[in-house]
MDTraj code that builds the backbone (N, CA, C; nanometers):
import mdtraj as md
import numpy as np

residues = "UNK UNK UNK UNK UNK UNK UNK UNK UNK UNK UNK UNK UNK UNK UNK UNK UNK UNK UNK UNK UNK UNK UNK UNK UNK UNK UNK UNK UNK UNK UNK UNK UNK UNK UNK UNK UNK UNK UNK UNK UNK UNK UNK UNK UNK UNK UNK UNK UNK UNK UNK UNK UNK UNK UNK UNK UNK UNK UNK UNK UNK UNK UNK UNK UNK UNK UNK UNK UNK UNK UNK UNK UNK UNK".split()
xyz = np.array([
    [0.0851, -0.1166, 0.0000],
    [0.0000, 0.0000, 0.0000],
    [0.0895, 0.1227, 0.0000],
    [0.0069, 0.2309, -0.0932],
    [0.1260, 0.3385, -0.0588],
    [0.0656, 0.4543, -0.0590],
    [0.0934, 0.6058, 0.0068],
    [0.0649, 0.7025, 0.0486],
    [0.0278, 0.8103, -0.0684],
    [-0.0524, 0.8991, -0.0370],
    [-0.0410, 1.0178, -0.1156],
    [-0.0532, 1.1191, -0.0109],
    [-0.0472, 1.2269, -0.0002],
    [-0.0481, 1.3354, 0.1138],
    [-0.0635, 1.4679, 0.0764],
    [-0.1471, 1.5700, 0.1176],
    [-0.1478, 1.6926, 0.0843],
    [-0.2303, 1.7444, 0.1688],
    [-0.1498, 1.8248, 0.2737],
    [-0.2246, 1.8924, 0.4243],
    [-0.2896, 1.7789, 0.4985],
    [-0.4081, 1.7766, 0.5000],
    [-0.4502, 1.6703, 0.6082],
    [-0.5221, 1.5796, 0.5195],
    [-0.5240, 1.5736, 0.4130],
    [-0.5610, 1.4478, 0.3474],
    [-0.4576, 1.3183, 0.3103],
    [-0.5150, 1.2388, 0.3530],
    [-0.3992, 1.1043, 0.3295],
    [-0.5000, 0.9819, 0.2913],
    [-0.4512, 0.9917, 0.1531],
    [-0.5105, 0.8522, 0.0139],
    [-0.4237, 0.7538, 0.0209],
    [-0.4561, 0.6539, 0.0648],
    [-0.4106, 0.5085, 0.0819],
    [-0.4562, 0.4176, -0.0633],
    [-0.2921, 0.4196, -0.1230],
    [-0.3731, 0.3358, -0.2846],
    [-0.2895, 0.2069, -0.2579],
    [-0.3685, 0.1455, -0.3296],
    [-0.3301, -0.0359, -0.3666],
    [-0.3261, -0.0421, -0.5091],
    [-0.2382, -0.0898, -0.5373],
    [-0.1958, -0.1227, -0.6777],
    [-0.2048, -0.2288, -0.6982],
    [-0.3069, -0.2329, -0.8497],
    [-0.3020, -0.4169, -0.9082],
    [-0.2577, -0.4216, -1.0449],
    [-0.1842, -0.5139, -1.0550],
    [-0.1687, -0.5205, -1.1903],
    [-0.1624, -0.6514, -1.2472],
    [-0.2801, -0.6797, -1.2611],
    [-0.3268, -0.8478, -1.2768],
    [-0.4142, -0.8933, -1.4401],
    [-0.3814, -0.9525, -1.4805],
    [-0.4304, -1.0583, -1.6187],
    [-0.5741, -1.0582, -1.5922],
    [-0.6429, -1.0416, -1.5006],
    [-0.7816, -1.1105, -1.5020],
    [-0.8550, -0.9642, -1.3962],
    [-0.9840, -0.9915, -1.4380],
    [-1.0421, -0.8673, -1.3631],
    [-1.0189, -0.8800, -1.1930],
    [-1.0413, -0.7603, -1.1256],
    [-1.0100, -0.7139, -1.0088],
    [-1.1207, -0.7648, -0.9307],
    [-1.1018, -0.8396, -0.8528],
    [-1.2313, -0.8884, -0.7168],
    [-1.2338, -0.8224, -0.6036],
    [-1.3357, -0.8939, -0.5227],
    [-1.3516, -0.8032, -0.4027],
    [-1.2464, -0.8251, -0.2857],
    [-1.0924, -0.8916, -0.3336],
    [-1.0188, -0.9445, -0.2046],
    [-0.9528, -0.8453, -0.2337],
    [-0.9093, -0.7624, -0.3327],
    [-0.8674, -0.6238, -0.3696],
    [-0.8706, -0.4924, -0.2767],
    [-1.0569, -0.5132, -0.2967],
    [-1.1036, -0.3705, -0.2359],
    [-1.1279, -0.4245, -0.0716],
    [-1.1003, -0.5405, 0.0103],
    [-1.0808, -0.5410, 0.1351],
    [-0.9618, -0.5206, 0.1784],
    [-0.8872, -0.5668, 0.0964],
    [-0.6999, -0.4858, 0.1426],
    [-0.7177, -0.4067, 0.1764],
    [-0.7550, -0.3173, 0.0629],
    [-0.7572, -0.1718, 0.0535],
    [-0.8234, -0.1158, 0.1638],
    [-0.9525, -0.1135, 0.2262],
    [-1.0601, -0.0820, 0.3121],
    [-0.9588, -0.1004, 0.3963],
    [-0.9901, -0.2334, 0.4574],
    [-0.8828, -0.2659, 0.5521],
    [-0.7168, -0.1711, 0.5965],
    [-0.6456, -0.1644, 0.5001],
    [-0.5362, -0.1212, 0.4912],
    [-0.5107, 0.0294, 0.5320],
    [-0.6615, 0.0882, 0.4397],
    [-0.6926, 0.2309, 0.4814],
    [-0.7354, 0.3044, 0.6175],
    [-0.8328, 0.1907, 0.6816],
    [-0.8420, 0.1879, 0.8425],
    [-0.7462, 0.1934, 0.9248],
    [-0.6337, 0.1047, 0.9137],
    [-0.5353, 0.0601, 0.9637],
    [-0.4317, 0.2046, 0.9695],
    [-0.4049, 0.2254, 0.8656],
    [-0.3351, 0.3507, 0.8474],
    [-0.3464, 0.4833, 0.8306],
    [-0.5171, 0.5015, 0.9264],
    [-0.6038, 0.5992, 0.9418],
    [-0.6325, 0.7397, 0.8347],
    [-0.6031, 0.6432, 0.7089],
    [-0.6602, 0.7322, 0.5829],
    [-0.7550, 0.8190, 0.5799],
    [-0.7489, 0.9634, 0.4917],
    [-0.8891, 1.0013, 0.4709],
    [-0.9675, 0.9230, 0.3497],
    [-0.8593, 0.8779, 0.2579],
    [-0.9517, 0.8260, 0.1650],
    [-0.8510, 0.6888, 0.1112],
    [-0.9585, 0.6002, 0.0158],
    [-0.8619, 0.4433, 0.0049],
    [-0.9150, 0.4169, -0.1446],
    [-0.8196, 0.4079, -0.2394],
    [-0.8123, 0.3784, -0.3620],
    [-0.7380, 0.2796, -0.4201],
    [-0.8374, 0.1775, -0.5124],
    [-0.7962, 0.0740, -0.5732],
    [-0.7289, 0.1392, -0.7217],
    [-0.6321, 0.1077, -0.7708],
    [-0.6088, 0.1045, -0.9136],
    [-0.5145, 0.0123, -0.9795],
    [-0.6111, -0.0447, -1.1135],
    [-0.5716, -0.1621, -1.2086],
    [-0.5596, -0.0962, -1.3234],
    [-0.4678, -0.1791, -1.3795],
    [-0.4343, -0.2221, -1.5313],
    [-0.5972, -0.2695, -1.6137],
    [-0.6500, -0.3318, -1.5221],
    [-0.7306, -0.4451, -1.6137],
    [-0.8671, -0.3627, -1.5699],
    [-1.0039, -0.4588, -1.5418],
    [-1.1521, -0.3929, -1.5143],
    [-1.1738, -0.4723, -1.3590],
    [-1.2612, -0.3997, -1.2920],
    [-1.3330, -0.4414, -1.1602],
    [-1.4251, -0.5524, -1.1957],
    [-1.4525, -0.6454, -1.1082],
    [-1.6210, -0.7218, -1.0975],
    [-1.6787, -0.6523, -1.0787],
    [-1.8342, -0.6984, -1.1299],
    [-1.9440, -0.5918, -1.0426],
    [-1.9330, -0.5996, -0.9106],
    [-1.9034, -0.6972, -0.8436],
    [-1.9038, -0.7575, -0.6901],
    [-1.8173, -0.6411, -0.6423],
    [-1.7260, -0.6479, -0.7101],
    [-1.5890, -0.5731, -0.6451],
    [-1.6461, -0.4066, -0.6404],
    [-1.7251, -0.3397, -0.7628],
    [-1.6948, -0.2520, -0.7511],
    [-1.8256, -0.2064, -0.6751],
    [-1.9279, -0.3331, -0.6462],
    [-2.0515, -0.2901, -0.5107],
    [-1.9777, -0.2538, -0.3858],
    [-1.8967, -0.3492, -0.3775],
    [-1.8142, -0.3495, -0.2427],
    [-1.7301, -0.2336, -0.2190],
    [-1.6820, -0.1970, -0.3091],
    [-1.6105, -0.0491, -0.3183],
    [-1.7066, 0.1027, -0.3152],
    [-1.8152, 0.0334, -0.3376],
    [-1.9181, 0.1432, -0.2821],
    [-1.9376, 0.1497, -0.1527],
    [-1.9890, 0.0521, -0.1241],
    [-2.0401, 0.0629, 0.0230],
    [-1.9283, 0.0770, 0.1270],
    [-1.7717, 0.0436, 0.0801],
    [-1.6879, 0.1145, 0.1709],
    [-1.6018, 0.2498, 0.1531],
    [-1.6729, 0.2953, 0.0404],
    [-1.6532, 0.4467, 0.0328],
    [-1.4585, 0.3933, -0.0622],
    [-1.4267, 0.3126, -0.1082],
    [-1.3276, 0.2735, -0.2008],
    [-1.3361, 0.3579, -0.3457],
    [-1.2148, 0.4189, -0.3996],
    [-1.2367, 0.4774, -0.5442],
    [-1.1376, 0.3865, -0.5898],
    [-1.2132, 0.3854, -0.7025],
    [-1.1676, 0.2414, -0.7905],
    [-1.1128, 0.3648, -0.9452],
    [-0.9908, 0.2968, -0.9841],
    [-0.9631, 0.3146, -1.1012],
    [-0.9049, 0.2190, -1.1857],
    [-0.9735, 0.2269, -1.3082],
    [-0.9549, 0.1042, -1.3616],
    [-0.8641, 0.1515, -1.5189],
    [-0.8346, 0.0394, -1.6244],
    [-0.7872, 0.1087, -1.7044],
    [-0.8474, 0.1793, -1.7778],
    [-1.0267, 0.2358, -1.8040],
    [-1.0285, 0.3071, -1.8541],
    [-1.0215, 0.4460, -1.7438],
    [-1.0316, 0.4322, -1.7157],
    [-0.9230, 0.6080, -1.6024],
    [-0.8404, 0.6368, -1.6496],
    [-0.7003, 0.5152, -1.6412],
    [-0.5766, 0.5424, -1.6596],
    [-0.5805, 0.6015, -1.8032],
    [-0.6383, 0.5853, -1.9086],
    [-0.6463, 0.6072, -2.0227],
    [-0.6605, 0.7158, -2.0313],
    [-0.7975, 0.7658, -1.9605],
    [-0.8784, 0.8756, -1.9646],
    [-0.7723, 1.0137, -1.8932],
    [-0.7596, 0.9728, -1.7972],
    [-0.6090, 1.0869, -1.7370],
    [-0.5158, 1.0670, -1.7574],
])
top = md.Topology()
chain = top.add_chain()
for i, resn in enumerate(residues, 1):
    res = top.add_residue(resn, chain, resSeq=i)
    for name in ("N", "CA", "C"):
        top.add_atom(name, md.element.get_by_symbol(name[0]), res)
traj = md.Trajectory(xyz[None], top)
């Protein structure tokens, strides 16, 4: 997991870079990871696409997901 920082915001991202779409053991790292290291905010980002599963689950724990069309897009 690794940091971003600017004043009192601190984004906890997880990086995937996997062959096959992104599941929900992804976005519990992440959740998880972000708690742990008392984040304001916790972001998934892939190479590849989310499950739907994954990216319900990334709702309901307040997770921003970027996928490769993001990376594309920015």
């Amino acid at each position: 997991m690794s940091f971003a920082e600017k004043g009192n915001i601190r984004v906890a991202i997880q990086a995937k870079c996997y062959m096959q779409h992104v599941g929900n053991h992804a976005i519990m790292e992440a959740a998880a990871g972000g708690r742990y290291y008392k984040a304001s905010r916790v972001m998934v980002v892939t190479n590849n696409y989310f499950t739907k599963s994954a990216k319900e689950l990334a709702q309901s724990n307040d997770v921003i997901l970027w996928d490769r069309s993001v990376l594309q897009e920015k």
